[in-house]
N, C-alpha and C positions, 0 to 999 in steps of 0.2 A: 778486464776480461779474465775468467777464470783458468784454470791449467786445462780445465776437459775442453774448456770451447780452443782454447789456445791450441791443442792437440788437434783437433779437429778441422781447424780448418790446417796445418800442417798435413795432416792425411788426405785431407780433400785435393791441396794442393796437388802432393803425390801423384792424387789420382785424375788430374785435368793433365798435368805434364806427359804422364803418360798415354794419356786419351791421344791426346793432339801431336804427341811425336811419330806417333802409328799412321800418322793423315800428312804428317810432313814432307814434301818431296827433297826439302833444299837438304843432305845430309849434316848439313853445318847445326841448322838448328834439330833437326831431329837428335844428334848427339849432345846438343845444348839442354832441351828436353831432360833428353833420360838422364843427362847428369845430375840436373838439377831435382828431379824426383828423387835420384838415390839422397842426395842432401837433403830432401823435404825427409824422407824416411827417415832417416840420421837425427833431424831433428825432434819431428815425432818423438823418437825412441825417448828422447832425453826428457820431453815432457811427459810420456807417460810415467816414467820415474819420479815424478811431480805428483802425480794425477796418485797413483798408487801409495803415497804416501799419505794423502786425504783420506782417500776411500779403498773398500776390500775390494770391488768391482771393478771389473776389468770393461772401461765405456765402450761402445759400439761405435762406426762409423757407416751412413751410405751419405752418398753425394747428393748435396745439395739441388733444389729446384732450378735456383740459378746457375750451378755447375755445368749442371746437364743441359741448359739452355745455352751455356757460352761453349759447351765444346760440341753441340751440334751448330751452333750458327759458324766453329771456327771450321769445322769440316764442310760447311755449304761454303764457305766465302771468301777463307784461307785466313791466316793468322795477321797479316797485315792490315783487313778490312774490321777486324776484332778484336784492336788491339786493347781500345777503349775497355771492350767489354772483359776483356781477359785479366786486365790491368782491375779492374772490380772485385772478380773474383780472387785474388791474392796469387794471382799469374805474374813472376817475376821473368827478370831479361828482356821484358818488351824494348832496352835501349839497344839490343841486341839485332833486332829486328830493322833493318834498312838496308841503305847501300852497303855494297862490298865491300871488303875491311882493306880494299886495295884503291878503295873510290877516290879520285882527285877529291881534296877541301875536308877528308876525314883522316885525318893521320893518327895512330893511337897513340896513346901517351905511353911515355917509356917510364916517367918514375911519377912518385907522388907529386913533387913539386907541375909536375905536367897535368896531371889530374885535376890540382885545386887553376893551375891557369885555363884549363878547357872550363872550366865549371862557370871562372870570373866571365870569361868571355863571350858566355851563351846569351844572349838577348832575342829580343822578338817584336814584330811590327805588329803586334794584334790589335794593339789599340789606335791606332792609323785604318788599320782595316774594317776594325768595329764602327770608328767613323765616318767614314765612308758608306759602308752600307745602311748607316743607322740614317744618314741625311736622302741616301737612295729611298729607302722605304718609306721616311715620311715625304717624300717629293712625289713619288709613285702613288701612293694612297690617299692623298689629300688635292695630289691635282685629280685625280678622276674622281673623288669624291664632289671637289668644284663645279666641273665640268657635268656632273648625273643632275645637280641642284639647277645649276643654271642650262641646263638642255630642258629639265622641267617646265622651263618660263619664268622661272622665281626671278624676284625683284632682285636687286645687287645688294640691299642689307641682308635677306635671305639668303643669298651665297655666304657672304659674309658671317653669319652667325654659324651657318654649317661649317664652315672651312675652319674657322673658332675652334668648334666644338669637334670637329673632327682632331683637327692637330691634341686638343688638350685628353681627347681619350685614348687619339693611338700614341701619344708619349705616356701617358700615364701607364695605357698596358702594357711596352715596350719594358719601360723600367721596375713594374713588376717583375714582367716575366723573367729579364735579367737580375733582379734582387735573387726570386726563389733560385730561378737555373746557379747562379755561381755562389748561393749561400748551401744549397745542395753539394756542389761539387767542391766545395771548400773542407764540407763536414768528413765527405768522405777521403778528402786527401789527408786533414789531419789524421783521423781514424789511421789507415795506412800508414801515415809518418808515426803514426804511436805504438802500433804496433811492431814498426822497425825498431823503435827505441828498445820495445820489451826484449828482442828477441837477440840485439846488439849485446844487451847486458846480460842474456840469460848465455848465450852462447856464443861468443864472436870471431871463434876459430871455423866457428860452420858459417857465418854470414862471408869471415874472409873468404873461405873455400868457393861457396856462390857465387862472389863477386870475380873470382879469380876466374873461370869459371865462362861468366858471361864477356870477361876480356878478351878469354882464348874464343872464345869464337867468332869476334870481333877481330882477333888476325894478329893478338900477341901470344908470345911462348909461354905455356902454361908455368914455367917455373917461373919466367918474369911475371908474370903474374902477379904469381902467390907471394912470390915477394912483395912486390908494390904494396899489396893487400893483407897481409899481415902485419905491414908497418902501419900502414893506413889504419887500421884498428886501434891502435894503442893509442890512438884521439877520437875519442867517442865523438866527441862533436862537429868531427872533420868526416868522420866515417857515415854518423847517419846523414850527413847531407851528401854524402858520396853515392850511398847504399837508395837513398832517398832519387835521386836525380838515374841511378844506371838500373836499378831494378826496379823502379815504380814507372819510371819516364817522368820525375816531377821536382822544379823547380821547390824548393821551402823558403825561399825568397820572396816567391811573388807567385802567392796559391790565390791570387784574388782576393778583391774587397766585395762585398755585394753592394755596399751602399755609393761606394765608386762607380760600378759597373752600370747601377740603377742611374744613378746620375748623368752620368755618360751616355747613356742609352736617351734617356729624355732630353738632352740639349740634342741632341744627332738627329734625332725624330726631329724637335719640333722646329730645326733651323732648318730643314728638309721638307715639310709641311708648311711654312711661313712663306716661302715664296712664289706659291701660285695664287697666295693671298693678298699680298703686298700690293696690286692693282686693285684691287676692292676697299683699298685705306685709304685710296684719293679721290676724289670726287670727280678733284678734274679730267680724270683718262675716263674719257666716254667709251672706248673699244676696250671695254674690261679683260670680256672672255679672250680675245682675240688676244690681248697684252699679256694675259696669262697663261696662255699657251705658245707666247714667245719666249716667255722669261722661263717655264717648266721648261721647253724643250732646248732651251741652252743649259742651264741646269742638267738637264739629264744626259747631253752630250760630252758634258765635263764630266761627270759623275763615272758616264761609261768608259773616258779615258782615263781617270785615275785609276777603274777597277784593273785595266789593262796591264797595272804598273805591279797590280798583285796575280796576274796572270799568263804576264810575258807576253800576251799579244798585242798585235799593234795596235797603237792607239787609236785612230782614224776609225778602224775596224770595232774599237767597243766602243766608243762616243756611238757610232752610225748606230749600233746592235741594241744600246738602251733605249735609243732616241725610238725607235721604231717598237720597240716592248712598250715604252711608257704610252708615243701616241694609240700605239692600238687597245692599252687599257682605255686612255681617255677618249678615244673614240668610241668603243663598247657603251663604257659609262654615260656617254651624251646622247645617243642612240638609246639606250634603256631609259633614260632621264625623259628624252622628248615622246617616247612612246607612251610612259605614263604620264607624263603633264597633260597630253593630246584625252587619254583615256578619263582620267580624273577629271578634266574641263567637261 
């Protein structure tokens, strides 16, 4: 990236920090805000000292298409619903952003050695979660797909090859869609992690100060802070994973695989899909439909208790809640099935 572009979006920063501190109710971050713009300025400043030594011309700035679009969605929706979007446009302190720096289960770190222990011990159930819902959507999609085929009248090899053919297109599009989705959001984490790298080396008494910065409003003393944080500096490779994780919100451990995620996504589908099928593979269960819509709707009542376990509600309570979403897809689906089989005869 060049020093004008690299200037520029510093300025642009600038100029969202201060958009959205004006729309800020909570004072904590409205002053997180405007501090961090006078640092985005400070920054600026240094690369236009860059920029000028290229060129005789002094570049121009207006904000960005995207700018203007994340700091009117953060004024309709509030800075928590936006965080994603904010995080895009090189909107730092989004770790800033949550519970109360007084909250049970968030205590701040008091020196570096606490910092790099809060970092080790960040984990996440996403991929428990991922699969779960991935086995949900191929169960939900492929039994009312079943159920539209054989409402039609069609033979049991006829289900059978639909139900085939369904599982093998919604795993395949699934694990597309998860290739592009987290080969996308991978490009753009690096992107941002590289940019942190540039701006560590170009300047790292203003990234200390930022980060010092987004601790104090988070509920340490601004001098405990900046100590922490200028220590932390003098290990670049301890600081951009610091710098990386409190001002982007992002793991540099585990920014995703695409070809993982893809994969992951196609076995979740199609072990989710395979079981409204599984009575169609034996000849000898004459109560196909009927067997398959015992086995889909134990399936789906399991499916809706384990969602429970990433929802906090009771389990009983999401078992009943899927069971009754999936029959009434597969009820739709067999009713639209038998209406056209009737009409096409």
């Amino acid at each position: 990236m060049s020093a004008v572009e690299r200037w520029r979006e510093e300025v642009q920063a600038a100029w969202i920090y201060r958009e959205i501190s004006t729309e800020e109710r909570d004072p904590r971050r409205a002053k997180l805000f405007r501090e961090l713009a006078t640092k985005a300025d400070e920054q600026a400043a240094i690369l236009l000292g860059d920029v000028k030594r290229d060129q005789r011309d002094t570049p121009t700035f207006t904000p960005s298409t995207r700018a203007k679009v994340a700091v009117a969605l953060t004024r309709r929706f509030g800075v928590e619903r936006t965080r994603g979007v904010l995080s895009a446009v090189k909107v730092r302190g989004m770790s800033a952003i949550g519970p109360a720096p007084d909250a049970p289960g968030h205590a701040m770190p008091a020196s570096v050695a606490d910092i790099a222990e809060h970092h080790r011990s960040t984990g996440s159930g996403g991929s428990l979660r991922a699969a779960v819902f991935g086995v949900n959507d191929g169960l939900v999609s492929n039994a009312s797909l079943i159920l539209g085929v054989a409402g039609a009248g069609s033979d049991p090899r006829a289900v059978l090859l639909a139900g085939v053919a369904g599982l093998l297109a919604g795993a395949f599009s699934m694990a597309a869609g998860e290739w592009v989705s987290v080969r996308s959001q991978r490009e753009l984490f690096e992107h941002q992690i590289g940019e942190e790298r540039e701006e560590l080396e170009r300047y790292p008494d203003e990234e200390a100060e930022e980060l010092a910065l987004i601790y104090e409003a988070r509920g340490v003393p601004l001098e405990d802070a900046r100590a922490m944080t200028r220590k932390l500096v003098k290990d670049p490779k301890h600081a951009l994973d610091t710098l990386a994780r409190e001002e982007l919100g992002l793991n540099p451990d585990n920014l995703g695989s695409p070809w993982g995620a893809a994969s992951y996504s196609f076995v979740a589908f199609a072990i989710g899909a395979s079981l409204p099928l599984l009575p169609f593979l034996f000849p000898v269960i004459d109560a196909r439909v009927e067997a398959a819509c015992v086995l889909s709707g134990t399936a789906l009542f399991g499916v809706g208790a384990a969602i429970s376990l990433f929802s906090g509600k009771n389990a009983w309570i999401g078992g009943l809640r899927m069971l009754l979403i999936g029959a009434a897809a597969g009820a739709a689906t067999w009713g639209i099935g038998r209406l056209l089989g009737v009409a096409i005869a």
